[in-house]
N, C-alpha and C positions, 0 to 999 in steps of 0.2 A: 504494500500500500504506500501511496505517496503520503510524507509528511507533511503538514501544515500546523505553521508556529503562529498565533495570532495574538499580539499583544496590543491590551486595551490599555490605553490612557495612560500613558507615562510619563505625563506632564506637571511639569514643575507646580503648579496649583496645587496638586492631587500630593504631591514630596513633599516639597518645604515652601508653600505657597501660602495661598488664603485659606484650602481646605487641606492640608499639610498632616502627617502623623508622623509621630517614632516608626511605628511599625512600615509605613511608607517607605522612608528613610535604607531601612534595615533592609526592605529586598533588592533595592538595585542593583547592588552586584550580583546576587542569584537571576535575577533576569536577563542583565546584559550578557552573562555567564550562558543560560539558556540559548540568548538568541545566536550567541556565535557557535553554538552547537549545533543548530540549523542551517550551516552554510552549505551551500547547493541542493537546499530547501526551499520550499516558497513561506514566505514571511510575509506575513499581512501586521501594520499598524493601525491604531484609530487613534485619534485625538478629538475630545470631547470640543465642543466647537460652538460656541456660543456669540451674540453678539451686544454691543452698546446698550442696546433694550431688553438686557437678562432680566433686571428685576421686573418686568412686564408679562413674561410670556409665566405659564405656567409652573415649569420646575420653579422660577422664581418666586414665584409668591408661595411655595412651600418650602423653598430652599434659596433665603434672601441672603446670600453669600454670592459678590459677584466674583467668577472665576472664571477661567479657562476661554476670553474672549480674544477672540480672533487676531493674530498680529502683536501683540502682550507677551511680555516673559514669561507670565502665568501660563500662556497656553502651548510655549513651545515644548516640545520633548526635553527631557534630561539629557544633559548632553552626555555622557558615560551612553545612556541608554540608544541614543539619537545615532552615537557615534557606529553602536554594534548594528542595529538595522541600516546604516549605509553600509555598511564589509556587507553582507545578505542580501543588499539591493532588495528592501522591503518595500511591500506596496503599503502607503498612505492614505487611510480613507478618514477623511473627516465627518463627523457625526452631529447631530443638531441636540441630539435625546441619548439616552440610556444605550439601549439596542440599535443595533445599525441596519436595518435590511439589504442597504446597498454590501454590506460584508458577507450578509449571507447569501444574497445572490449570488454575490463570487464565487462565493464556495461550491453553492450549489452546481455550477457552471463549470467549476473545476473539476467537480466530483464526478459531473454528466461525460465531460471530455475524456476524466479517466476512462471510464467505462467502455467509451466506444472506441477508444483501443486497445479493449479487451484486460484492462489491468482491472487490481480491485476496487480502484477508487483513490479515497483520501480516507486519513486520520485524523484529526484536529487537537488540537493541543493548544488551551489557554493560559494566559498567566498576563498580571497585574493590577491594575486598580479601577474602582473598589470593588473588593470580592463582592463585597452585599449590594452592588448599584450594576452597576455597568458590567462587571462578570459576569455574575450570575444572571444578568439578563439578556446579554451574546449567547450564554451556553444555553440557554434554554430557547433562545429563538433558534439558536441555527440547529438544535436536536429537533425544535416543530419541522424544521424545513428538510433537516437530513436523518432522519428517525434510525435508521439502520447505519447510520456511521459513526464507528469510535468515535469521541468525543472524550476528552480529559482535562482536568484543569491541575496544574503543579500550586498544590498549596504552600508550599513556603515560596512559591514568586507571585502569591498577593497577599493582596493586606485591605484590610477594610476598613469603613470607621471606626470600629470599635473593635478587640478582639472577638468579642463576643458576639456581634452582629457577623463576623468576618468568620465564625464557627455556625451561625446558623444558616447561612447563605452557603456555604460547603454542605451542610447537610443535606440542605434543600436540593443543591443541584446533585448528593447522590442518592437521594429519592426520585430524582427523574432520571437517571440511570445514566449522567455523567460519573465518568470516574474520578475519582480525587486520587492523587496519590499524596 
């Protein structure tokens, strides 16, 4: 099966930003680590992507922290991080929300492609922030879209807001038959 390394949000907002953790902090190196172990793999990134009128739109008025707006220090990648998805020649998908559809299309599209050349497909394999936002809700859109594909998330390269939210959102997604390792 072809591998596929998909790292969400590894923007400095989400590290050491406006919405910033220890735990954040702590996986960089396990993930930059990660993505260069993916080399002659396909590597997809997202960066949460917001604009001027965050506190307007809806995530806003539930989550009045403005972060991650477009063109801002806040919302570029980490550079450690930034640096390993360019050695990988990662794809960049910018995201408006949570879940991205345009990344599970891709997948989807990938996964179609493997097939008709007879291979098995694809694997998918997540990793970083936040396990309980934007993780956990990648891994559960593109399991809606790709229900029969491995799918995994590497727990110690994310982190959530909370430990404890960043435990129940790993749970959740191995009750829908993501694997956690």
């Amino acid at each position: 099966m072809k591998r596929v390394l998909v790292v969400i949000d590894m923007q400095n907002d989400f590290i050491d930003g406006a919405l910033g953790t220890k735990q954040a902090e702590e996986i960089v190196d396990h993930v930059t680590t990660k993505i260069k172990e993916y080399k002659g793999e396909t590597v997809f990134a997202t960066r949460d992507t917001h604009g001027e009128d965050y506190l307007n739109t809806s995530e806003g008025r539930h989550l009045p922290v403005v972060h991650c707006v477009k063109g801002t220090e806040g919302w570029q990648l980490n550079g450690k991080v930034e640096e390993a998805l360019r050695l990988v020649n990662a794809k960049i998908i910018d995201k408006p929300t949570f879940g991205s559809e345009i990344l599970a299309d891709k997948l989807c599209e990938l996964n179609r492609q493997e097939k008709e050349q007879g291979k098995e497909g694809i694997e998918i394999e997540l990793v970083g922030l936040c396990t309980d936002i934007c993780v956990v809700s990648n891994a559960l859109l593109i399991k809606a879209k790709l229900y029969e594909t491995p799918i995994k998330v590497d727990a110690k390269c994310c982190a959530g807001v909370t430990p404890d939210s960043h435990e129940a959102a790993l749970l959740t997604m191995k009750m829908c038959q993501v694997e956690v390792e």
